[in-house]
N, C-alpha and C positions, 0 to 999 in steps of 0.2 A: 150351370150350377143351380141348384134345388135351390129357393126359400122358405123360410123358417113358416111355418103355418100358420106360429102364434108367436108373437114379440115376448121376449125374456121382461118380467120387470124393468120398466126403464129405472123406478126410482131405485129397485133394489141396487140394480147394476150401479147406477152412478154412486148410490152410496159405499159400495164397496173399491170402486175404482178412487171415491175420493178418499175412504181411509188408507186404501193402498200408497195412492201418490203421497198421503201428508207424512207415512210412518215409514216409508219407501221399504216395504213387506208386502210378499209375495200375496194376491186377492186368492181366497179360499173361496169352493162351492163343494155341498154336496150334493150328488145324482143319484139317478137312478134311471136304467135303460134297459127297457124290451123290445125283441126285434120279432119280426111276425114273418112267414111267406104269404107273400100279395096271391089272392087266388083267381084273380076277375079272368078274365077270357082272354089269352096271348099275351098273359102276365107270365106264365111258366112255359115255355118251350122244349120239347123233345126232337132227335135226330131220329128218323126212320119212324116213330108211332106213324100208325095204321089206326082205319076205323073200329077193323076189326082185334081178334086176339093172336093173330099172326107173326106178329113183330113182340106179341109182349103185353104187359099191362103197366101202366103209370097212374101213379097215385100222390094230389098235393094233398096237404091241408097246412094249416096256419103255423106248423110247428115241423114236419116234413113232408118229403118229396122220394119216396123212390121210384122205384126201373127195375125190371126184367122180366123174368119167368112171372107168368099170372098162378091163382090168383091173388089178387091184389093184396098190399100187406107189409106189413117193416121188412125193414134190408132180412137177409139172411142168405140162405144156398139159391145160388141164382136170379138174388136180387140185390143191389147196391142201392143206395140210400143219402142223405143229407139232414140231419136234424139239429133244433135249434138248443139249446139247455144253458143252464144257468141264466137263466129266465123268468123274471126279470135279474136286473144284477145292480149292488146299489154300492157305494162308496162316498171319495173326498178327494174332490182335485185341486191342483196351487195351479195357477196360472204361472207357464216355464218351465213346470212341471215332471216329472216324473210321468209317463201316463199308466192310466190304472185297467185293470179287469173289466170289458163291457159281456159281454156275451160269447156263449163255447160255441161253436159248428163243428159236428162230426160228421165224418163222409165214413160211410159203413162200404168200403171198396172191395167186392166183392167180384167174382168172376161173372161175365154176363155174355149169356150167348151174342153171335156176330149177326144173327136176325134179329135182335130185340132193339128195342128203339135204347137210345141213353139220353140223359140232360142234357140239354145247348145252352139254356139259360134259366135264372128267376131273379124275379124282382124280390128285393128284403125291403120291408118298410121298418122303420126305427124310430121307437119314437123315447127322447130324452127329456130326464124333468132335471131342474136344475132348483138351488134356493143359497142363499147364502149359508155358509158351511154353519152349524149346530145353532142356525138363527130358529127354528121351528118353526117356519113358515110355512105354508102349504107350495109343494111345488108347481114352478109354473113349467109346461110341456110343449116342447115342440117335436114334430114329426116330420121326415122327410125320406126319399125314396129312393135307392141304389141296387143295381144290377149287378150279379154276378155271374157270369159264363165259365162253361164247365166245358174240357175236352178229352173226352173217352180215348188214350191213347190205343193206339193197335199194340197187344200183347206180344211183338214179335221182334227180335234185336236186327236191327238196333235201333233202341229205343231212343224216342222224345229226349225222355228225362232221363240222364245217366245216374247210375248208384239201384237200379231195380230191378228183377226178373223174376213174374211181369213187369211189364215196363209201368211205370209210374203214372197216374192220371195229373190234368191242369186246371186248376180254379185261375180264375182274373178277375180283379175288381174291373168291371167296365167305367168307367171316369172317376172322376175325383170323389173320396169321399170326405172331403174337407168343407166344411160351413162354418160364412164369414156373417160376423153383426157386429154393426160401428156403435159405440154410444159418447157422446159428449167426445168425440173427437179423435176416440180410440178402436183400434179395431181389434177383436178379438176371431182364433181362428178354431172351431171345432173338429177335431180327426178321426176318423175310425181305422185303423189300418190290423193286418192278422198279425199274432205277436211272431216277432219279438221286436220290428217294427219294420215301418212304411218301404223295406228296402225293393229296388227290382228285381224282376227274375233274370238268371241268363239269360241272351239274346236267343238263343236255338230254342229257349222255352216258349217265348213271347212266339216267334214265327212258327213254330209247333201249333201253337194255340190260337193261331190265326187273327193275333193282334199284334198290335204296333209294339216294338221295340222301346223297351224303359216299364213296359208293362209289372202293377203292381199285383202280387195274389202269392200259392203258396200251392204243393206239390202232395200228394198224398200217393204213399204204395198198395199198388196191388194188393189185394188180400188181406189187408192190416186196417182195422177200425183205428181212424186218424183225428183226435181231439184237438181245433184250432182255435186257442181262442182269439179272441179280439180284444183289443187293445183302442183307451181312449184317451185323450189330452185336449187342454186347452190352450192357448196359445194369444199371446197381447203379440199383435202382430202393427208396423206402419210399413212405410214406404221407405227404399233407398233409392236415390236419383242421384241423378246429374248432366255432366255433356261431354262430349269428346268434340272439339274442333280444332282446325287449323287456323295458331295463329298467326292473325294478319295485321298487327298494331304496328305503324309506324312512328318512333322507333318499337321494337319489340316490346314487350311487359309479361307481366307476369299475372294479368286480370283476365277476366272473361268479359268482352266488352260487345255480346250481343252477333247474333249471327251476322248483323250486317258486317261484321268487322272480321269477328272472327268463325271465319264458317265453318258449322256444322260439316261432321264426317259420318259420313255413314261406313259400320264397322261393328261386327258383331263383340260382343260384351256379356259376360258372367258373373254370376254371383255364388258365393262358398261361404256357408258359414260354421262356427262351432259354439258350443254351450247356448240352444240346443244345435243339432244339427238341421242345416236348411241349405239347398241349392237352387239354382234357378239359373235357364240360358242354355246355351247363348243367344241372345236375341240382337237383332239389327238397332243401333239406334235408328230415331228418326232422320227426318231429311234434314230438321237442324242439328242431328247428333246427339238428342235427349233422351236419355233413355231412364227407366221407372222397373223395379223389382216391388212388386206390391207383397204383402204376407210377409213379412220378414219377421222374427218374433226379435221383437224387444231385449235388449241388454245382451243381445249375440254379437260375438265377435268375427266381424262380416268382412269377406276380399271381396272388393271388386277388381275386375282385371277385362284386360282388351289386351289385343297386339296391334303397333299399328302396322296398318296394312302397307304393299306392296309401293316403293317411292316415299315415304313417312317415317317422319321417326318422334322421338318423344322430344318434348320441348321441357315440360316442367305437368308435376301432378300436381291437384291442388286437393288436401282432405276434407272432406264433408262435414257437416255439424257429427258430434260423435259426444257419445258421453253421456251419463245421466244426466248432466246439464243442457245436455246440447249443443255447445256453444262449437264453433268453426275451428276444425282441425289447420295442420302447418305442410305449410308451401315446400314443397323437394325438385328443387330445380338441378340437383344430382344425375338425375337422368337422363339430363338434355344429352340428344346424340347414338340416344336406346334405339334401337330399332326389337327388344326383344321383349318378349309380355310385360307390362306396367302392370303396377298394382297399387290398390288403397285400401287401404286396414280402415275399417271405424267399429265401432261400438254404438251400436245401435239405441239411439234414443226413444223415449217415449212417443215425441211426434213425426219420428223418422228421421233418416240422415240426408240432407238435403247440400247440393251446393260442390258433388264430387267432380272433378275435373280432370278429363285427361285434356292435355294441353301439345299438338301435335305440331309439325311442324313441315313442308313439302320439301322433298330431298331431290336432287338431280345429280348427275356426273358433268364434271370439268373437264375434257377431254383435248389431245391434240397430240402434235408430232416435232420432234427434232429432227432437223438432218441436214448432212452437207450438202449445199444447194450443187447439183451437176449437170445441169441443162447446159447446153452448147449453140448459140451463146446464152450466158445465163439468167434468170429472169427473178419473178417473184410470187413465182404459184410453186406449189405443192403435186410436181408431178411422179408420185408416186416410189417407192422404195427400190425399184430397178431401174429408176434415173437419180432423184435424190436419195440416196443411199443413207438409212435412218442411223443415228449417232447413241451411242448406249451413255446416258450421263445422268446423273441426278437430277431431280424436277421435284420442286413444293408446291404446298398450296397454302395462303392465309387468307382469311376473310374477317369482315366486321359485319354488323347488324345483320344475323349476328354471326357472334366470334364461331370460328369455325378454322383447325386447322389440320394439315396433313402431309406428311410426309417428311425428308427427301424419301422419295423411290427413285431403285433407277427404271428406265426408259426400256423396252421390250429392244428386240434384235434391232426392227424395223426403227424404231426410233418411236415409240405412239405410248401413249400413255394414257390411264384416266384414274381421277379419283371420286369413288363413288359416294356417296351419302352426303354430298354438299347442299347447304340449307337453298332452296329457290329465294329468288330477291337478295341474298347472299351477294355484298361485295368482295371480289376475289383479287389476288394476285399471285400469277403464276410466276414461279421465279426459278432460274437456272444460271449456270455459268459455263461461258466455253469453257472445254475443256484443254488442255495445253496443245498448243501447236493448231489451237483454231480461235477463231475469233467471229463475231455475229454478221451478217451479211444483211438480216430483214428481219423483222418480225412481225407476224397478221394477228391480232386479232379475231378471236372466234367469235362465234355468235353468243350475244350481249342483250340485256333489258328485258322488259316485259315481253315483246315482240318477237326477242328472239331473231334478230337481224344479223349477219355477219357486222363485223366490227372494221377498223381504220388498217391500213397497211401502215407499218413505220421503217422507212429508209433511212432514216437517220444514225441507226444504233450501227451503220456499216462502219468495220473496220475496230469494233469495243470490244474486249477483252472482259470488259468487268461483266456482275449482275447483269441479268437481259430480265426485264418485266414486260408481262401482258397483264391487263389489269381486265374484269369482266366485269356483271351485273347479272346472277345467275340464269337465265331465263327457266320458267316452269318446264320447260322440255329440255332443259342440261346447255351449256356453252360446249358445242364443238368446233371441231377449225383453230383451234389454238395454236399456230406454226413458230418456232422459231427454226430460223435458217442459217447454216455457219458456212463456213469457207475454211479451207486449210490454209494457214497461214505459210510465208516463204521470205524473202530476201535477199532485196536489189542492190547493187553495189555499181559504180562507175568510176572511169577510169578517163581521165583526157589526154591527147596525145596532140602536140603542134609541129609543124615542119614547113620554115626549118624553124629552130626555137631562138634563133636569130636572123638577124635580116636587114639590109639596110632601106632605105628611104624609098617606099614604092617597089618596094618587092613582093610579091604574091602571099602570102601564109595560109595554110590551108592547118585544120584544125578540127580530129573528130574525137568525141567522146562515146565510149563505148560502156555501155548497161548491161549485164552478165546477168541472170536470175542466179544466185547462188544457194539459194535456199534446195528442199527436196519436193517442193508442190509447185505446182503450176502457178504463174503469176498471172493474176487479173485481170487486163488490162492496163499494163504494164507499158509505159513508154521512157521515152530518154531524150534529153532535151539539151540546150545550150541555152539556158536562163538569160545571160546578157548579151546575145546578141547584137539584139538592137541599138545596146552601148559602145560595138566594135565601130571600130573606123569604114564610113560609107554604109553604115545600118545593116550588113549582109541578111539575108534568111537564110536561115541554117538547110540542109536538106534531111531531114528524120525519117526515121524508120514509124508507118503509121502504129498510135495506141493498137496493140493486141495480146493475148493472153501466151504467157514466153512462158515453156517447158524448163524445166530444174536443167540447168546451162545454157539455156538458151541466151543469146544474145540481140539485141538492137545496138543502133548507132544512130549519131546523129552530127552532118560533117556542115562547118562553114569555113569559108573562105574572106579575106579582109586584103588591102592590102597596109602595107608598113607605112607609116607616118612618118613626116617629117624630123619628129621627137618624142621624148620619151617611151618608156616602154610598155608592154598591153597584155592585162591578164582574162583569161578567160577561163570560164566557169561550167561543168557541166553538172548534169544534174539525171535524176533518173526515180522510179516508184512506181507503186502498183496500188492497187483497191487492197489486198492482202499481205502487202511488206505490213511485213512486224519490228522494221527499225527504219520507221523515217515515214510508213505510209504514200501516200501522193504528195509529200510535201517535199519537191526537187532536193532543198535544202536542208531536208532532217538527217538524223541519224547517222548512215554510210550510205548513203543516196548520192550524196554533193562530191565534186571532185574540180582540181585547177590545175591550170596549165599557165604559163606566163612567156612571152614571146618578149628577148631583148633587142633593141635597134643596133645597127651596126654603124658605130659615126668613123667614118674616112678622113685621116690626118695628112693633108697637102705635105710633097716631098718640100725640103729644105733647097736653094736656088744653088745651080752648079758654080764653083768656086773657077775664078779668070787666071789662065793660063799665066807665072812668071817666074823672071830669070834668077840665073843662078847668084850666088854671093861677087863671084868672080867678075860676072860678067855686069853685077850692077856697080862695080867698084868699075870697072873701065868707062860705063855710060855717066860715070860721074864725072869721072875724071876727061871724059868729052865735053860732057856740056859746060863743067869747068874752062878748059881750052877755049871753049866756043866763046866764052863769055870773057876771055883775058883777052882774045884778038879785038873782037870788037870795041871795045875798050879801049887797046891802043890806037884804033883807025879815025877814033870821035878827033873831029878839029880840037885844035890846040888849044 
């Protein structure tokens, strides 16, 4: 950028800046400006001039410049030209302005032969007086120096420049022709640009003309004397900043607490403005994420905007000092969860909008899988979807610090799922529920914490119906491995059978109880028992069919033998379960698991004693009537 040769009045400037600020009215100047062509030695450049007259004759001086056919002499029949008029050119500009009339450039574009040299480039020197508007002061003058390059298109379609035939010639401002001067804390920005204002050309014009793309300048036809004027303004220009970082405050907030905390992102950033119009960007912030739009004119109505980038999203914007007062715009935590262009409106103040905040946040995916666990025999890894065959069921996600939620989705064919934009450092809970006719088997834990570690296996949830949670700690590279594992559920039933079911005193009893899977799934490790055993008469051990996984009808048993007691009678109990019964579980005695059987004693009633042989009525009337006799003889026999 050129500096100014000679300093503008400082006292004038400040007094006009201080009547402007006290009466908040636009600062008046009036000018006057004349531009010259610089004539020193590879100040003016031609394409193809020769020493000789071969190529042609070229001719500067301080006011123009032609080419072509010799000899030498203003534009006309085979010579084109560039001259300067309205010269000097005087006026009154407001600062924010309007801009005004500086000086005319005509290009007399004529045909020129294809031997003749044409313009590449000239230096314009300009030199501007300025003074406080109808103060009478003498003005004070600065001068400064800018290039403009010229490119002779080929007369042949298709043309460079569309809309001509001939095809259309290219002027370019070579750099900036804007000049900047601070005073007492304000920046003012000086413009010269070709009317009707500073816009670019097409791209196809720019690479035509063998400069860079966004390139500023203006088009003249073939054959047509083309009057450009120039156009000038002044401009109260500050600064718009601020930072884009990740933040990293534990718990989260809504402040900007310093790269240590919350770091800087590097991310490109633009600026748009209107009343007047002003753009700028996109540029990188820095490596703490700060970035600065300098020249910004005053009391414009300015966006800033970013996207954040790739894994980021938007936490919360914060607005910058805005306003003729200046004072700190409002917090829009609305947009946490954005991942798509942010923006911040301000109103550009006198000493610049300071203080704009994009507030970002590092996003990961929560990933992992359902499925019915099918290893044989079955385990607690994740071996893949053509062994554990993946389960289609609803899956969420909720988190705190911060809040963050998603879903139910359901689960792909496979069973695998993932939810993506979850905040890093994000406390999660994944959450599902078997679906009917299954129940939870395991649940793992994905990888969890800063580190990023696989997580805890949990055995415990075998055999639950309800909610299954895994709970995480986002890690910066995403929680994967998130497993839950189900089981189809089934149902064991038992049956006891004794014999004989009575018995007397030390008679054998033998006694089995038989386990059926009656369910339509395979049962788990499934066994069948005789729970009180050890309570029978002489402690028996039963003989079982070992724990193993029984197909839908399949059966075990399990038989003991006692014998019968003295007394009373003996009930016996069996029992039966699986890791996957859905009525009773492994608990022998839940549900339709338990079953009894009861063996009665047989007590033996001694016969009644055989009845003694005696005689008839008849025959006991004559032994009476004997022993009678017997007992009358004797009787008379006794002495006297």
């Amino acid at each position: 950028m050129q500096r100014w040769m000679k300093r503008i009045s400082a006292i004038g400037f400040l007094l006009a800046l201080a009547a402007g600020n006290a009466s908040a009215a636009p600062v008046e100047w009036d000018y006057t400006v004349s531009a010259a062509f610089v004539i020193g030695i590879g100040d003016t450049t031609f394409n193809g001039a020769g020493p000789s007259t071969t190529n042609g004759c070229e001719q500067v001086t301080n006011s123009s410049i032609s080419w072509g056919v010799c000899p030498v002499g203003p534009a006309g029949t085979g010579r084109s030209g560039i001259g300067i008029s309205n010269n000097p050119q005087s006026g009154s500009l407001t600062v924010n302005g309007a801009a005004q009339f500086a000086n005319t450039y005509t290009h007399h574009n004529n045909l020129v032969a294809t031997n003749h040299a044409t313009l590449a480039s000239a230096k314009i020197q300009t030199t501007l007086g300025m003074r406080i508007k109808d103060s009478g002061d003498a003005y004070e003058y600065q001068t400064f120096i800018y290039t403009i390059r010229f490119s002779e298109t080929p007369n042949t379609p298709p043309c460079a420049v569309s809309g001509g035939t001939p095809c259309s010639d290219i002027w370019v401002l070579d750099g900036s022709t804007n000049r900047t001067v601070v005073f007492g804390g304000n920046e003012f920005v000086f413009s010269f640009f070709p009317a009707p204002a500073a816009n670019p050309l097409p791209d196809d014009t720019c690479i035509a003309a063998r400069v860079d793309i966004g390139c500023i300048g203006f088009t003249t036809v073939e054959g047509v004397e083309s009057a450009i004027p120039f156009m000038l303004n002044v401009t109260h220009v500050a600064a718009v900043s601020g930072r884009i970082y990740t933040e990293g405050s534990t718990p989260a907030n809504t402040e900007d607490n310093g790269n240590g905390v919350d770091a800087g992102t590097v991310v490109g950033v633009s600026l748009s403005c209107t009343d007047p119009s002003f753009s700028a960007g996109p540029i990188n912030t820095g490596a703490d994420g700060s970035f600065s739009f300098e020249g910004v004119p005053i009391s414009a109505n300015c966006s800033v905007t970013t996207t954040p980038p790739a894994g980021f999203q938007a936490a919360y914007t914060q607005q910058g000092t805005t306003g003729e007062d200046g004072n700190p715009g409002n917090l829009n935590t609305s947009v946490a969860g954005s991942t798509t262009m942010q923006t911040i409106t301000v109103n550009v103040p006198p000493m610049g909008s300071t203080g704009n905040l994009f507030a970002l946040r590092q996003v990961a995916a929560v990933s992992g899988r359902i499925y019915t666990e099918g290893s044989t025999p079955a385990n607690t890894q994740d071996n893949g979807n053509s062994v554990d065959a993946g389960t289609v069921v609803g899956v969420s996600l909720s988190c705190t610090d911060p809040s963050f939620s998603a879903g139910p989705i359901n689960t792909g064919a496979d069973g695998s799922f993932s939810f993506e934009g979850v905040p890093v450092a994000a406390n999660c809970s994944v959450t599902t529920t078997p679906p009917t006719g299954f129940q939870a088997a395991y649940t793992q834990q994905g990888t969890t914490g800063e580190d990023g570690n696989p997580g805890s296996l949990n055995t415990s949830v075998a055999g639950s119906t309800t909610v299954q949670t895994i709970t995480v700690s986002v890690p910066p590279a995403g929680s994967t491995g998130n497993l839950l594992a189900l089981r189809p559920v089934t149902d064991l039933n038992s049956a006891t059978i004794c014999t004989p079911s009575t018995a007397g005193a030390g008679t054998t009893v033998s006694c089995t109880t038989t386990c059926t899977n009656i369910g339509s799934s395979t049962a788990f490790n499934a066994f069948c028992s005789i729970p009180n055993a050890a309570a029978l008469p002489g402690s028996p051990t039963p003989v079982c069919s070992a724990p193993t996984n029984v197909v839908s009808n399949g059966v075990l048993t399990c038989t003991v033998s006692f014998p019968m007691p003295d007394s009373g009678n003996i009930a016996i109990t069996g029992g039966t379960g699986a890791d996957n019964d859905n009525n009773g579980g492994r608990d022998a005695s839940s549900g339709n698991n338990l079953s009894s059987a009861s063996v009665t004693r047989n007590v033996v009633v001694p016969p009644p004693p055989a009845p003694v042989p005696g005689l008839g009525g008849i025959a006991l009337l004559l032994l009476l009537g004997l022993i009678g006799l017997v007992a009358f003889r004797q009787y008379r026999h006794q002495p006297g």
